[in-house]
N, C-alpha and C positions, 0 to 999 in steps of 0.2 A: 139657249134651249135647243135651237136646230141650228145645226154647223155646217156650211157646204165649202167642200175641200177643190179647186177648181184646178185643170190642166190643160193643155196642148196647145197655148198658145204660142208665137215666134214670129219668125219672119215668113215671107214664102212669097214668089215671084206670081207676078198678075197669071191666070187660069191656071194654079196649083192648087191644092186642097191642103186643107187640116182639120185635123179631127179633137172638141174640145167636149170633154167631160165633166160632170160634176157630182159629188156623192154628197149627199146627205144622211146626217149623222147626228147624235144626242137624241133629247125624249121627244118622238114625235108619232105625238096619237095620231093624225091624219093628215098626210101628204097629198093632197088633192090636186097639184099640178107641179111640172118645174116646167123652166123652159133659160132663155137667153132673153137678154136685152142689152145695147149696143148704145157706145155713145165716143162720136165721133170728137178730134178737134171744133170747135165752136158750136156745136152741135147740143140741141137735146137728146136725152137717152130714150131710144124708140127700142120697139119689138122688133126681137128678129124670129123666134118661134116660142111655142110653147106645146107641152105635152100634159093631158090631165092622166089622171090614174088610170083610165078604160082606154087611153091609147088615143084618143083625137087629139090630133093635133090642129095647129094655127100659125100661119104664116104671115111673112110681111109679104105684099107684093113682090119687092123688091128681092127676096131671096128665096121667094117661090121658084122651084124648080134647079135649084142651085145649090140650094142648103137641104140637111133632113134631120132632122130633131127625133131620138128614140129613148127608148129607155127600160131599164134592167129595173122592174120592179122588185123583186127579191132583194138587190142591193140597194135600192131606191135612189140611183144614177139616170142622171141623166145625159146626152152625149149629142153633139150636133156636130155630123159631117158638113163640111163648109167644104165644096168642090167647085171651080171655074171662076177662085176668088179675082176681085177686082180691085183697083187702088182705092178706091171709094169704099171698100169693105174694111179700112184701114180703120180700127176704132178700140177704144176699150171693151171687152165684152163681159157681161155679168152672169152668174147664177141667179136661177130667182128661184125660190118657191114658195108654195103655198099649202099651210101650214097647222090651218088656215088663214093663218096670220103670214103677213110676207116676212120673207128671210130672202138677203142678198148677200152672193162672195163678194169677196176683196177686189175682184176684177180680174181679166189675163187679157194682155194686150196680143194684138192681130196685126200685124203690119203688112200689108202688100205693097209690094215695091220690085222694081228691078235695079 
């Protein structure tokens, strides 16, 4: 029913950025939020932001002030700049949205490293 097509994931050296987007796509009466959620080696998959339709967003602590989650309603994308990444930010990251039912991408891995 709702497809999200996700990108910019790679490699990138600890305090580099990356910019990761996601669109969503097929029959969707109402997109009421997207955002990211994250899940490390040995790790549960936690929030890293989220954007609803009116623009409020929600942050984890942890990538408060670091990360910025936005989004192209027209296109109904969503996009999270990840700047002053860390190794610890090293995780799988997800699409998510809300649909009102959840729908989640395939994943695009984040590796920080030097």
């Amino acid at each position: 029913q709702v497809h999200l097509v996700e990108s910019g994931g790679g490699l990138v050296q600890p305090g580099g950025s990356l910019r990761l987007s996601c669109a969503a796509s097929g029959t969707i009466f109402s997109l009421y939020a997207m955002g990211w959620y994250r899940q490390a080696p040995g790790k549960q998959r936690e929030l890293v932001a989220t954007i609803t339709r009116r623009g409020t967003t929600n942050y984890a602590d942890s990538m408060k002030g670091r990360f910025t989650i936005s989004r192209d309603g027209a296109k109904n994308t969503v996009y999270l700049q990840m700047d002053n990444l860390k190794p610890e930010d090293t995780a799988v990251y997800y699409c998510y949205a809300d649909a009102p039912t959840d729908y989640w991408g395939q994943g695009t891995r984040v590796t920080v490293s030097s």
